[in-house]
C-alpha atoms as a printed R data frame, in Angstrom:
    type eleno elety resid chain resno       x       y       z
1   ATOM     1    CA   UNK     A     1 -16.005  75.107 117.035
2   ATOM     2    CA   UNK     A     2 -13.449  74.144 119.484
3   ATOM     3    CA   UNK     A     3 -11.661  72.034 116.660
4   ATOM     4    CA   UNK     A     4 -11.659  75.263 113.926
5   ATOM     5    CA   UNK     A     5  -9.980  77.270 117.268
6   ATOM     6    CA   UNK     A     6  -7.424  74.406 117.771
7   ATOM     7    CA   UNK     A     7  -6.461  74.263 113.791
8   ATOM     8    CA   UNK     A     8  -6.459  77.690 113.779
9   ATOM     9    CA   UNK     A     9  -4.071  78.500 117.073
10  ATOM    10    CA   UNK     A    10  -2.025  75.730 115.791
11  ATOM    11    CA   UNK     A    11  -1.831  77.287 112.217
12  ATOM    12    CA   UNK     A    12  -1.118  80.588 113.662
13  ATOM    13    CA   UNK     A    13   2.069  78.768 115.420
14  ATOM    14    CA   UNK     A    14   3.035  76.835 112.812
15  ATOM    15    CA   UNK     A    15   3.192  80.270 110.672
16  ATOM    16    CA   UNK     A    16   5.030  82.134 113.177
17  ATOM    17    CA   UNK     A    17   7.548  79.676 114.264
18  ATOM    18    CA   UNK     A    18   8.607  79.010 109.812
19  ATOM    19    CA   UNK     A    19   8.563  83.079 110.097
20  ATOM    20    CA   UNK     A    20  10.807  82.829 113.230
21  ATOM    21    CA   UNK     A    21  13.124  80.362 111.290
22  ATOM    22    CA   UNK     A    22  13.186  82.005 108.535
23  ATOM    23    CA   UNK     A    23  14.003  85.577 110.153
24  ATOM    24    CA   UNK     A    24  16.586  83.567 111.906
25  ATOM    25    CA   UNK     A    25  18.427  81.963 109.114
26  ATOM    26    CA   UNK     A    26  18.228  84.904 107.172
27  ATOM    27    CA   UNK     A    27  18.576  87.966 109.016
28  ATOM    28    CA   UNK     A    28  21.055  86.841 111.219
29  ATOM    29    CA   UNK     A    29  23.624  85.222 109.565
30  ATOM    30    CA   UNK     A    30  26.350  87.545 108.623
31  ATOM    31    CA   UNK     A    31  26.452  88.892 104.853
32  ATOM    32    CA   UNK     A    32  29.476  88.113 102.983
33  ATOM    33    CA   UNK     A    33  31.079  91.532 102.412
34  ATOM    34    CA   UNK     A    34  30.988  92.043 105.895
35  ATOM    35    CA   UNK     A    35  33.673  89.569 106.015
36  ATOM    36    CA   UNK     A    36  35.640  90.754 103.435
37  ATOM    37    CA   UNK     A    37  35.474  94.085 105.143
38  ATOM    38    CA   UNK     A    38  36.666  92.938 108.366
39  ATOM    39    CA   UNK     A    39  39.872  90.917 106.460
40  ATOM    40    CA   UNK     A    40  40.513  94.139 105.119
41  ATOM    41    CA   UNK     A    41  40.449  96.333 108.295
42  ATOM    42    CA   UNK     A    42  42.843  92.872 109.648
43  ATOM    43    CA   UNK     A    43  45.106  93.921 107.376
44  ATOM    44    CA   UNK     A    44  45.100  97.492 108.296
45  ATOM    45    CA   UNK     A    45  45.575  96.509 111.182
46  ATOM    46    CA   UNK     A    46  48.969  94.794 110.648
47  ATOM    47    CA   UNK     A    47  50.231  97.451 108.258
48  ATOM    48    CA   UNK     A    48  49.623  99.779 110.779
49  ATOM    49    CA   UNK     A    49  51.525  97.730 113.810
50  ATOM    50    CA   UNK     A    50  54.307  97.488 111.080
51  ATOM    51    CA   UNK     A    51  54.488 101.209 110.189
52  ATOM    52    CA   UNK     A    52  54.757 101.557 114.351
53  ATOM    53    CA   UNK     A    53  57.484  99.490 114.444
54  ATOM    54    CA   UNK     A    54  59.056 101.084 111.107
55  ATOM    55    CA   UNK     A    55  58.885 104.637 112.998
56  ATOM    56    CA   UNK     A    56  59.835 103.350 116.348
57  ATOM    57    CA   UNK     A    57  63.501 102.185 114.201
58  ATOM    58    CA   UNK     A    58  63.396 105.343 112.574
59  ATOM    59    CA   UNK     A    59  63.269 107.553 115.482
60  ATOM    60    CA   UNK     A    60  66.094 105.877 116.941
61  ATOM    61    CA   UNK     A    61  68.022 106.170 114.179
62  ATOM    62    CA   UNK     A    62  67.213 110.081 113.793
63  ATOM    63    CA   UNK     A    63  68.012 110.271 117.308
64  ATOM    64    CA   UNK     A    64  71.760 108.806 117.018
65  ATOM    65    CA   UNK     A    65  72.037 110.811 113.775
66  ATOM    66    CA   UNK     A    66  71.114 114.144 115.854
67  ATOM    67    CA   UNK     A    67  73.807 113.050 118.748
68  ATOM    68    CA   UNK     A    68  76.176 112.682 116.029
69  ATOM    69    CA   UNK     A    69  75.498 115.803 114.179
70  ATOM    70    CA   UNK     A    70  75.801 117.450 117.509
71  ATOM    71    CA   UNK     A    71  79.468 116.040 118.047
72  ATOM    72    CA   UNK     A    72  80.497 117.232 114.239
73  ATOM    73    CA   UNK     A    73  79.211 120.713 114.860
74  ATOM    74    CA   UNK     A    74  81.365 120.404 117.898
75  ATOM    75    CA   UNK     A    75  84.423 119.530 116.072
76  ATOM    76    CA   UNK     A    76  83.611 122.341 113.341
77  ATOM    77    CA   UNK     A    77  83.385 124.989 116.186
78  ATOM    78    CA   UNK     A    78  86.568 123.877 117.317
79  ATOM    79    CA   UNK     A    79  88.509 123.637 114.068
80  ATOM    80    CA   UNK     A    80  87.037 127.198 112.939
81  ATOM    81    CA   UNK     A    81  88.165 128.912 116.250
82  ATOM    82    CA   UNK     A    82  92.021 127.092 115.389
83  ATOM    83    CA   UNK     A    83  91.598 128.375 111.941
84  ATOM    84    CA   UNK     A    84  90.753 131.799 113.233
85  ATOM    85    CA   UNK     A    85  93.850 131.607 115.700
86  ATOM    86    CA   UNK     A    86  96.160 130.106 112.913
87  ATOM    87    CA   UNK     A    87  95.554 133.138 111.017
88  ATOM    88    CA   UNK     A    88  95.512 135.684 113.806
89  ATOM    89    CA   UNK     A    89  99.165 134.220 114.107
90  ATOM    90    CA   UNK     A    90  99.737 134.174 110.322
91  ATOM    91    CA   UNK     A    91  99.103 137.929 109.760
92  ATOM    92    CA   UNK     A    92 101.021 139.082 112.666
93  ATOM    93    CA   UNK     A    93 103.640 137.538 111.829
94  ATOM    94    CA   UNK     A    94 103.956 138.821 108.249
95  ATOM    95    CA   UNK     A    95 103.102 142.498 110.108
96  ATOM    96    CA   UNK     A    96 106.525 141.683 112.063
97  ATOM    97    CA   UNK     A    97 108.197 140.830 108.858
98  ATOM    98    CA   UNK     A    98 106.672 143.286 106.761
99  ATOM    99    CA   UNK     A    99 108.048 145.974 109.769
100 ATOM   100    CA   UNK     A   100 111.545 144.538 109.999
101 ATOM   101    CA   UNK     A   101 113.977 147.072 108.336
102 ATOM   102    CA   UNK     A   102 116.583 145.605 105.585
103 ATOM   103    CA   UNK     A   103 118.966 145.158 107.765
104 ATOM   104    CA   UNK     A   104 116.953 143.460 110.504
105 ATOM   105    CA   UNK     A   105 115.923 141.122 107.986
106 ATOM   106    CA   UNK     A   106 119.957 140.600 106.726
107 ATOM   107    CA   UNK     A   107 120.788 140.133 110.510
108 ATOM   108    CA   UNK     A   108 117.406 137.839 110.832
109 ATOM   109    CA   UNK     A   109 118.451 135.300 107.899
110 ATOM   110    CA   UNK     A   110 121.863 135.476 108.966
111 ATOM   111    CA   UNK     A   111 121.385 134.165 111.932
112 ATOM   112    CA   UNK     A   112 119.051 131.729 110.494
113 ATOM   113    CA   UNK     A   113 120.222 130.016 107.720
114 ATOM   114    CA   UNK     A   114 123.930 131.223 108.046
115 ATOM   115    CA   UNK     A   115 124.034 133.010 105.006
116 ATOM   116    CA   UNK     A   116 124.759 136.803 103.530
117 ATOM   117    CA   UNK     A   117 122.293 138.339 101.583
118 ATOM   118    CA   UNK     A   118 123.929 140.952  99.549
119 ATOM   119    CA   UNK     A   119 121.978 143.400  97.208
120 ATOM   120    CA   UNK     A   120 124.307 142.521  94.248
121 ATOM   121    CA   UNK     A   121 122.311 140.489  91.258
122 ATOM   122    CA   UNK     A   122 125.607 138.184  90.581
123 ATOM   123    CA   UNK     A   123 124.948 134.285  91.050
124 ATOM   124    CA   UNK     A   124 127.502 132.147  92.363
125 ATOM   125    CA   UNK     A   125 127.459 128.576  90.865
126 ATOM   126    CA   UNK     A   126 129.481 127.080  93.486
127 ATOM   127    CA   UNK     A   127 126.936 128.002  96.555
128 ATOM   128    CA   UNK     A   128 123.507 128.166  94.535
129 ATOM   129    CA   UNK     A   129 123.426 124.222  95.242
């Protein structure tokens, strides 16, 4: 009886160390789309260090573009308020003119240019030049 308990342990072993090799070699080993999956998310990975880097230029480019936009609308503030001043000058000066009495404006281009204005329509060839 002793024998029939020794086959019997050593069948029992047998079975559960082929079921232990088994279970190892099969359940254990890592499927193959579990591979592919972690290539993939690899991948990701690099695309998405890339796209950091991508942003990190891009943001320092939006930031020079904002400093520069900041120095135009600067220079527009400045050129409007000479515009403004150009023609606060411009209109009072054509309110002096339009004030200035005929003869105040005979005296004025007299003075200037040298010359008589008369109110007669004749043309004189010899000074017209």
């Amino acid at each position: 009886m002793e024998n029939k308990t020794n086959i019997l342990f050593t069948l029992i072993l047998v079975v559960l160390i082929v079921g232990m090799v088994f279970y190892y070699f099969e359940y254990t080993k890592t499927p193959s789309y579990v591979q592919e999956y972690e290539d993939k998310i690899e991948d990701l990975h690099a695309k998405i260090d890339s796209l950091h880097s991508e942003n990190k230029t891009l943001d320092t480019e939006v930031e020079s573009l904002t400093d520069v936009i900041a120095k135009l609308d600067v220079e527009i503030y400045e050129l409007d308020e000479t515009i403004k001043k150009l023609r606060k000058d411009r209109d009072e000066n054509i309110n002096n003119v339009d004030s200035l009495s005929i003869n105040e404006l005979t005296e004025f281009f007299t003075n200037r240019y040298g010359l008589i204005i008369s109110n007669s329509s004749r043309t004189d060839s010899s000074s017209s030049n």
